[in-house]
ZALOMAR-354921 format. One record per atom (N, C-alpha, C): residue in one letter; x, y, z. Coordinates in steps of 0.2 Angstrom, whole numbers, plus 2048, in hexadecimal, padded with zeros to 3 digits. Example, Ala and Ser with C-alpha at 12.3 -4.5 7.8 and 13.67 -1.06 7.14 Angstrom:
% ZALOMAR-354921
A8427E4827A83E7EA827A8427F0827S8407F5823S8447FB824S840800827
END
This chain:
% ZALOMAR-354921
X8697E3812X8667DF817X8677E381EX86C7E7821X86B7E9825X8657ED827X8657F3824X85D7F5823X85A7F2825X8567EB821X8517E9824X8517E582BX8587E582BX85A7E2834X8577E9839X8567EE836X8587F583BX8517F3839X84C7F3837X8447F6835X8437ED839X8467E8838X8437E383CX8437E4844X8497E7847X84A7E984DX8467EC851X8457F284DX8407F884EX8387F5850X8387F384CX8317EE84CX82E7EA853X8347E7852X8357E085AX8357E585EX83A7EB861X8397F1866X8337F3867X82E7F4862X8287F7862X8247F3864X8227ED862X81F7E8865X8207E586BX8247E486EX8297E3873X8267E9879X8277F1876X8227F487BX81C7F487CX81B7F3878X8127F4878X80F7ED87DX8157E787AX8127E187FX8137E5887X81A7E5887X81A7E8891X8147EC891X8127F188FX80C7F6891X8077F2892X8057EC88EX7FD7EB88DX8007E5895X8057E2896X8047DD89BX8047E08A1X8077E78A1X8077EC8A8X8017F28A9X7FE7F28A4X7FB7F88A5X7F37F68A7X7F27F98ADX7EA7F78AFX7E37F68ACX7E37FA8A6X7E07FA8A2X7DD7F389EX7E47F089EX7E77E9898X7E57E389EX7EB7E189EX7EF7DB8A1X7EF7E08ABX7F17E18A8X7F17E78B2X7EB7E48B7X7E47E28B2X7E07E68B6X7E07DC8B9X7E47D78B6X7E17D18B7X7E87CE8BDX7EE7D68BEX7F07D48C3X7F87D28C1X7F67D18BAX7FD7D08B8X7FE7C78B6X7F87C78B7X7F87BE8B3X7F37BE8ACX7F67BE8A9X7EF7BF8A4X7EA7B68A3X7E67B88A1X7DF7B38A1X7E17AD89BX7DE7A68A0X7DF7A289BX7DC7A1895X7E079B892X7DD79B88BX7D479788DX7D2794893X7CB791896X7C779989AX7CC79E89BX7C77A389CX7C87A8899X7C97A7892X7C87AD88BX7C27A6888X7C57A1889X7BD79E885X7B679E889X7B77A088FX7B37A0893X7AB7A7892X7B37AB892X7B27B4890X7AE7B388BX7AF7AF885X7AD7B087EX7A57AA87FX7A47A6882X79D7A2883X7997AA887X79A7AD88AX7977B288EX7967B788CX7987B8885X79A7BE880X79D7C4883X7A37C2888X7A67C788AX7AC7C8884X7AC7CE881X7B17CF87DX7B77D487EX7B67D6884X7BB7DB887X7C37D9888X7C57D3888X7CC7D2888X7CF7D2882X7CA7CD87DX7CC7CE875X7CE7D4871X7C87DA874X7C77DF86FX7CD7E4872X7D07E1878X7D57E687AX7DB7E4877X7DC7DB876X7E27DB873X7E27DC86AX7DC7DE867X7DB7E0862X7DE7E8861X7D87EB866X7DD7F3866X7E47F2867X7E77F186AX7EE7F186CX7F47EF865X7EF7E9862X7F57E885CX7F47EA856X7EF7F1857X7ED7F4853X7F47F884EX7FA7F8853X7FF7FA853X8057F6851X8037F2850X8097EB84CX8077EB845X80B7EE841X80B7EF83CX8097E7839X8067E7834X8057E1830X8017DC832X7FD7DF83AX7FD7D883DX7F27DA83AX7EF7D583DX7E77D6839X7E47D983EX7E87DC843X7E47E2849X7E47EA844X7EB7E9840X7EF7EE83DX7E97F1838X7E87EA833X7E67EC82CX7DD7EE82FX7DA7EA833X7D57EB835X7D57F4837X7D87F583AX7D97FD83BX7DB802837X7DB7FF832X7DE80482BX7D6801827X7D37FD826X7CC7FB822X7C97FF827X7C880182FX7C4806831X7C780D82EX7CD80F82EX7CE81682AX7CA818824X7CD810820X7CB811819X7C181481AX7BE80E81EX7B881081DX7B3816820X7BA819825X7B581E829X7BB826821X7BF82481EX7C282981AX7B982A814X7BA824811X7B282380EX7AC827811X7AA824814X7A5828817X7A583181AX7AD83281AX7AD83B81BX7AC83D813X7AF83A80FX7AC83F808X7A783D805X7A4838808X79D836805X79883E80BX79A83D80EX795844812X79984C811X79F84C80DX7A085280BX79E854806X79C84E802X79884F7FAX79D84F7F5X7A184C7F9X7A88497F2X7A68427EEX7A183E7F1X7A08387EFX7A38327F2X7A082C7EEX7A58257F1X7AC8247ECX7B28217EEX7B681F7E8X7B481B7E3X7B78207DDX7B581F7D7X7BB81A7D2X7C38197D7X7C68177D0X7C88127D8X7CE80E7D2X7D28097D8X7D88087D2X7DD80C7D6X7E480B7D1X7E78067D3X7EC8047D1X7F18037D4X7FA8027CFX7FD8057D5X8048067D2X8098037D2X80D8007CFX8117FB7CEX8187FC7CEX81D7F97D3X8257FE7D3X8277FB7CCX8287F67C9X82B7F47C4X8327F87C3X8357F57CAX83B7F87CDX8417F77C6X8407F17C3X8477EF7BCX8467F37B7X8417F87B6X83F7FB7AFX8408027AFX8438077B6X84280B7B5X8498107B3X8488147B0X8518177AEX85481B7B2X84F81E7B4X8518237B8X85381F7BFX85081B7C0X8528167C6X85A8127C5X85A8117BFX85F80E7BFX8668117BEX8658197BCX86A81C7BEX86A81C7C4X86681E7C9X86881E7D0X86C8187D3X86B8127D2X86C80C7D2X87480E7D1X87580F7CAX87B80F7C8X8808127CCX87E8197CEX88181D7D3X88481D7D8X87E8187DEX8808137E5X88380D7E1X8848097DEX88A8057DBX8918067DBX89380E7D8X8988137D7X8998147DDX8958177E1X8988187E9X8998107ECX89680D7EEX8998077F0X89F8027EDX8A38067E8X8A78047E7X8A57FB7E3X8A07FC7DEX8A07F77DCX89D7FA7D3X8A47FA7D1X8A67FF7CAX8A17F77C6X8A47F27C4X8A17EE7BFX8997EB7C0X8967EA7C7X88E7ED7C6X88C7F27C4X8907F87C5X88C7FF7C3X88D7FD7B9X8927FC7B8X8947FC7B1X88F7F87ACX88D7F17B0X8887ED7B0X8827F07AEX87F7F37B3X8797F87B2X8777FD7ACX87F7FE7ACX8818057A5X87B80279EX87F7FD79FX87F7F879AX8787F7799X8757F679CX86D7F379DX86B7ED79EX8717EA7A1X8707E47A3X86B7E37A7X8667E07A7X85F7DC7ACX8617D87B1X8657D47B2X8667D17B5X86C7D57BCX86E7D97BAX8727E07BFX86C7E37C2X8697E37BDX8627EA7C0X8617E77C6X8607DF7C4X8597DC7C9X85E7DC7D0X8647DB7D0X8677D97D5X86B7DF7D7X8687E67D8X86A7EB7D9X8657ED7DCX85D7EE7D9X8577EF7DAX8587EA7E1X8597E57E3X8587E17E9X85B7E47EFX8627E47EDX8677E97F0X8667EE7F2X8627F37EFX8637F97F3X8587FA7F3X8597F57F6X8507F87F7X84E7FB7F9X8507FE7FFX84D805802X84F80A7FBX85480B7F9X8548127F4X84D8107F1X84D8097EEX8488087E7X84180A7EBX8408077F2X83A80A7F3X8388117F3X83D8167F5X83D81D7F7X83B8217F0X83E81C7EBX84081F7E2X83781F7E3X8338177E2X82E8177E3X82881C7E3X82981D7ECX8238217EFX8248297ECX82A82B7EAX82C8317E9X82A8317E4X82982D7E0X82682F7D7X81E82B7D6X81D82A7DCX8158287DDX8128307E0X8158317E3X8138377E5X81383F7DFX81683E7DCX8188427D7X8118407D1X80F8377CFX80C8367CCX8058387CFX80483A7D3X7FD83A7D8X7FC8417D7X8048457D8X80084D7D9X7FF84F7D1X7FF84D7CEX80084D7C5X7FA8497C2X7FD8457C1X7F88407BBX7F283D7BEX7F183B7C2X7EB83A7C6X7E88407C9X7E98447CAX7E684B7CDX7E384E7C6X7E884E7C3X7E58547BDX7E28527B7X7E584C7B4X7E58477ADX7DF8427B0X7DC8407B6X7D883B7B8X7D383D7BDX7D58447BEX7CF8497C3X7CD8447C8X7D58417CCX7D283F7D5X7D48447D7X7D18487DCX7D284D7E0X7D48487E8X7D18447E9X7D48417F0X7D48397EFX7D88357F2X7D982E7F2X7DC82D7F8X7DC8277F9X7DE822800X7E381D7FDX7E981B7FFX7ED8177FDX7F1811800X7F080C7FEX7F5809805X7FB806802X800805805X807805802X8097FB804X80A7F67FFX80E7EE800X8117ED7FDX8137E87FFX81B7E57FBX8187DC7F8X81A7DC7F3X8187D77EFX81C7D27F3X8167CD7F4X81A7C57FAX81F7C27F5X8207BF7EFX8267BE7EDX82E7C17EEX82E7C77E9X8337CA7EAX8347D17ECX82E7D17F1X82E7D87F7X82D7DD7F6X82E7DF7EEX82D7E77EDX8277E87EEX8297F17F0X8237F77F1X81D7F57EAX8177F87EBX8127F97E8X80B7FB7EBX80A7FF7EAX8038037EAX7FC8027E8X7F88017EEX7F18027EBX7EC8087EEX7E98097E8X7E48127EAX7DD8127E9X7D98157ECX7D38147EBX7D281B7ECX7CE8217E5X7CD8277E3X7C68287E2X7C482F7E2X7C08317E3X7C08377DCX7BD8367D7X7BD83A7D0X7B983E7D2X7BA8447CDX7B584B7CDX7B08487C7X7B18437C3X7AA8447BFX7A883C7C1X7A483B7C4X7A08347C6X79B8327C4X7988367BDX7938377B9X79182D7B6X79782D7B4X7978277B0X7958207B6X7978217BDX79481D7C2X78C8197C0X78881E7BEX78381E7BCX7808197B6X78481C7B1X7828187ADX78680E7ABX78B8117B1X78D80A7B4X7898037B5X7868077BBX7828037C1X77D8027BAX77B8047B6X7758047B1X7777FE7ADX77D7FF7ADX77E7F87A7X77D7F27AAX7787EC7A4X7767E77A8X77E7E17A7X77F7E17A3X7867DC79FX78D7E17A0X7927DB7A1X7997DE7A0X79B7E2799X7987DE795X79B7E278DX7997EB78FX7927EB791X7907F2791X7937F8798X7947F279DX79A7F47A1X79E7F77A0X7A57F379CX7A97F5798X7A67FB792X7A57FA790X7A380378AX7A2807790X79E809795X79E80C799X7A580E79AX7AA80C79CX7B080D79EX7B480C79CX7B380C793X7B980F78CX7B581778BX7AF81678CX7AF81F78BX7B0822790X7AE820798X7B282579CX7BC82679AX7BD821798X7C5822798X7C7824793X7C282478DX7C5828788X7C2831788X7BC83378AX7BB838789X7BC83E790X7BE839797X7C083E79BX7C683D79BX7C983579EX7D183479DX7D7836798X7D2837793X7D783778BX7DB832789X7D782A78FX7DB82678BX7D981F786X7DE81D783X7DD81977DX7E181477CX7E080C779X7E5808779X7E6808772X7E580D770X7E680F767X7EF813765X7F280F767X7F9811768X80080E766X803810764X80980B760X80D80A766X80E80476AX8137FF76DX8197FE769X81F80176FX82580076BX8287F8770X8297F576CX8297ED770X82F7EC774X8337F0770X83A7F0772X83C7F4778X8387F677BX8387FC782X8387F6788
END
């Protein structure tokens, strides 16, 4: 918990500066003297179609994480990233992953888990874990969320410059990293750019979902190599 006390802190510091500058700086609030404008002369501004107080406090909280100045200025990224490889001759994106932490299931994670348990001196959690207890994992995994994040991005990362590079031929993508509103954890969504787009075509061509879908069991079977033709072991 502390952790997210210091990343909450951090935060309020940052917004806390950004407010002093926008009420002191000429350009903002400066230029009105130091009194900013009422809620009857912003709707006034807005009858007149003056948008210039709005559009500055829009730029300005561009920088507040999470806030809809923020997301708005990452959907310009996204669309002006599009538009550079559509004029490089890379194309529009062609895939949309998404990556899931399924923090409880991972072994490798859970040894690490087990590890910081051992160092915190908390021998019958870690033993707990050994064991493969579920209910240890989940309340481990909560516990030390920043590792499980870090575990995450680092094997997202690994999973990008591999199997989606080579085995799914995206050569470039855009990502954006949230955490699930229930119980918070990390997960990933990606928007790619494939070297064979060929199948786009005969996509857009199809006039029904059935023929949609065939479209996109042969791409996945004849470029991705994949197949749900596979023996599930249920017990995993």
């Amino acid at each position: 918990m502390f952790s997210l006390y210091v990343f909450n802190f951090l935060q309020r510091h940052t917004n806390n500066s950004q407010g002093d500058f926008f009420y002191k700086d000429k350009n903002f609030l400066g230029a009105y003297g130091g009194n900013p404008p009422t809620v009857e002369d912003l709707q006034q501004q807005l009858r007149e179609g003056n948008m210039s107080y709005i559009n500055k406090l829009r730029y300005l909280a561009k920088g507040i994480r999470g806030s809809d100045s923020f997301w708005r200025g990452k959907t310009e990224e996204l669309e002006a990233w599009i538009d550079f490889h559509i004029s490089r001759g890379n194309g529009p994106p062609t895939h949309f992953v998404t990556l899931s932490c399924a923090e409880n299931w991972w072994p490798d994670l859970r040894r690490l888990l087990i590890q910081l348990e051992i160092e915190g001196g908390n021998v019958s959690q870690a033993r707990l874990l050994e064991e493969n207890n579920f209910a240890a994992m989940c309340k481990s995994a909560k516990k030390h969320n920043l590792y499980v994040n870090d575990f995450f991005m680092k094997r997202s990362k690994v999973f990008l410059d591999t199997v989606v590079k080579n085995a799914m031929g995206i050569e470039h993508y855009w990502a954006r990293v949230e955490f699930a509103p229930g119980r918070g954890q990390i997960h990933l969504h990606l928007l790619g750019i494939g070297k064979d787009k060929s199948y786009l075509y005969d996509f857009y061509r199809a006039k029904t979902e059935e023929k949609k879908a065939k479209v996109m069991e042969k791409y996945a079977t004849n470029i991705m190599n994949m197949t749900a033709d596979v023996d599930v072991d249920e017990n995993h």
